[in-house]
Steps between C-alpha positions, in 0.01 A plus 500: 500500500424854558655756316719728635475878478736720358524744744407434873257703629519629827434265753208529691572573902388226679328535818760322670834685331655771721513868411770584281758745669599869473800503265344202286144755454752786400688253244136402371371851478866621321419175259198669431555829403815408263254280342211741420454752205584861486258765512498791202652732745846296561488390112465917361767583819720248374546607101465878602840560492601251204228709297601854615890361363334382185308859444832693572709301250270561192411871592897536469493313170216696375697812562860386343234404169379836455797684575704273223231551263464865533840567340611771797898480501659548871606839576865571425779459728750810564812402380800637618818494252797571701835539268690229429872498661734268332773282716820611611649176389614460105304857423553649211351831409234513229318781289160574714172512300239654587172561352409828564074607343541791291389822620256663282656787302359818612336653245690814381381852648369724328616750295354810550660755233696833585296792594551764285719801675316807470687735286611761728525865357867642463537805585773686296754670688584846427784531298790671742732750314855377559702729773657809341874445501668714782629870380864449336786666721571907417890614521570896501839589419653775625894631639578524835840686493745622287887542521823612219502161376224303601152440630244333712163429319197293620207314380181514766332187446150480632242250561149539505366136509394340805787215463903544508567505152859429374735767255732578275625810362622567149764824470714577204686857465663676211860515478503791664462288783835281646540156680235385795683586846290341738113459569283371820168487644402740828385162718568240312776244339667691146320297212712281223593713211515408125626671179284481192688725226507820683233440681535432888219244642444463884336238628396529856555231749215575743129589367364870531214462769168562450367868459920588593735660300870435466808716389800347300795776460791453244796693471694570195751735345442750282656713187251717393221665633194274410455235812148382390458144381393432132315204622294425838251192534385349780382196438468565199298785536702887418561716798343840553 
């Protein structure tokens, strides 16, 4: 018995078979193709893309290696620290700490020392002699008019300063002499009287003026002849 084959070949046309059809060549032909091997071409066109994948993925891994093993740290992130507001609800107020850096001290300035002042020369001032004291007041007695039993003298007070100067005149009289009748001042109020002893003193009430002369005029009795005054002073200075 003849053995079979294991896989029929293609039959061999016959010259008495009829040409096969359109659509069954096209089937045959399509058979064909799906059954033959690819060229180099379609096999490199096929894993291009599957290799190009492949190359990416380790030049990426190569990179991540070297930048882990280099040690560089990420650039730092601004932070921003806003203040922290507690919650209206069950607040209770708290002692706020702070931590402040210390400023440096400032070092202290300088001290630069005084600068010397520059003696400066004194000149000494003259000596000034004090002012002379004004010229004392002068008083001239003298009588103005006579009568039986009485008489009018006067004492001409003068002064020669430059500023009203005030007076008082100093009489006494022997016993020859009676009681003071009146007295006055031409142009101006009488002046208080006072007895010292026998001594009359007048004090005037308004100043002599200056470089003026004023006239005081007493009247007293008389018993005798002698009218002139034992004692005359003007401030304490005689009369002439």
């Amino acid at each position: 018995m003849p053995s079979r084959p294991d896989r029929p070949g293609p039959r061999s046309a016959s010259p008495g078979d009829a040409p096969p059809s359109r659509p069954a060549r096209r089937r045959a032909a399509a058979t064909a193709g799906w059954l033959r091997r690819p060229t180099r071409s379609e096999v490199l066109l096929l894993w291009a893309p599957t290799a190009l994948g492949v190359t990416v993925a380790l030049v990426i891994l190569s990179a991540v290696a070297v930048t882990r093993g280099s040690g560089a740290t990420p650039a730092p992130r601004a932070s921003i620290d806003y203040a922290w507001t507690p919650p209206v609800a069950d607040y209770t107020p708290g002692v706020a700490t702070t931590t402040q850096t210390p400023s440096p001290t400032p070092p202290p300035p300088a001290t630069i020392p005084p600068l010397s002042p520059t003696p400066t020369r004194t000149t000494a001032k003259p000596r000034t002699a004090p002012p002379a004291p004004p010229p004392p007041l002068t008083g001239r007695y003298s009588v103005v008019d006579t009568y039986r039993d009485g008489f009018i003298g006067e004492v001409l007070v003068t002064n020669p300063s430059a500023n009203g100067r005030d007076w008082t005149v100093r009489l006494q009289f022997s016993r020859g002499v009676g009681r003071l009748q009146t007295f006055w001042v031409d142009g101006a109020p009488p002046p208080a009287l006072t007895r010292l002893g026998e001594a009359y003193v007048f004090t005037g009430r308004t100043p002599v003026a200056a470089r003026g002369k004023l006239g005081l005029r007493v009247q007293f009795e008389r018993w005798g002849r002698e009218i002139d005054p034992e004692a005359c002073t003007v401030n304490g200075k005689a009369c002439a």
